[in-house]
C-alpha positions in Angstrom: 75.9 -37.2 202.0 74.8 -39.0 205.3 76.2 -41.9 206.1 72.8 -43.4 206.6 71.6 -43.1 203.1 71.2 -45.5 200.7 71.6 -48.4 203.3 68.9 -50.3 202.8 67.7 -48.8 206.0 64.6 -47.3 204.9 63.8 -50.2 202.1 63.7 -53.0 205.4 61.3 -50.5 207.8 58.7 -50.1 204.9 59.3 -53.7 203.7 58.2 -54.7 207.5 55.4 -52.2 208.2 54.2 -53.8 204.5 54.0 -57.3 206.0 52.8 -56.2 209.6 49.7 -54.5 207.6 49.4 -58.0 205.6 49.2 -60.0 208.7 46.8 -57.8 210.0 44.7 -57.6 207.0 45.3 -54.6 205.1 44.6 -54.8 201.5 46.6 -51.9 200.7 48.9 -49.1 202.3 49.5 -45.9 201.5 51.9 -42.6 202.3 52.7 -39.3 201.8 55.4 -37.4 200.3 56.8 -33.7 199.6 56.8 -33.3 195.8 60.5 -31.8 196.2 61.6 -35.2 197.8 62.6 -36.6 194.8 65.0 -39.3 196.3 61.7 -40.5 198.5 59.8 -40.6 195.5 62.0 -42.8 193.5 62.0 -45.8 196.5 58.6 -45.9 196.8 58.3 -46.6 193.2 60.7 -48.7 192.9 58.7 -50.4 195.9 55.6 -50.9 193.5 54.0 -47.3 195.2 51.7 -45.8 192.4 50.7 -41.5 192.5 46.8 -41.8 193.2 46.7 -38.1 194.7 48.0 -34.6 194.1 47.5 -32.2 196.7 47.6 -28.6 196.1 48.3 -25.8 198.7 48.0 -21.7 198.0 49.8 -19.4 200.8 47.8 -16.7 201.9 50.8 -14.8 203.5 
């Protein structure tokens, strides 16, 4: 596993961009994510980030 992971790291960079979007008067915040980035997915929620979209995608090739 990298050494980086589950350091808090990522927790503190969205935990200031989520107080820099306050200050500047943002009323919500939103992101993207790859449904196979399960690990993603389960720190946003734990942030208090709700699903409001599903994107779908066919390849033509």
């Amino acid at each position: 596993m990298n050494p980086i992971r589950l350091q808090g790291y990522a927790t503190q960079v969205i935990e200031q961009a989520e107080s820099k979007a306050k200050y500047l008067g943002a009323i919500n915040i939103g992101l993207s994510v790859f449904s196979c980035n399960y690990g993603a997915q389960a720190l946003y929620q734990k942030l208090g980030y709700n699903v409001t979209n599903i994107n779908m995608i066919k390849s033509l090739r």
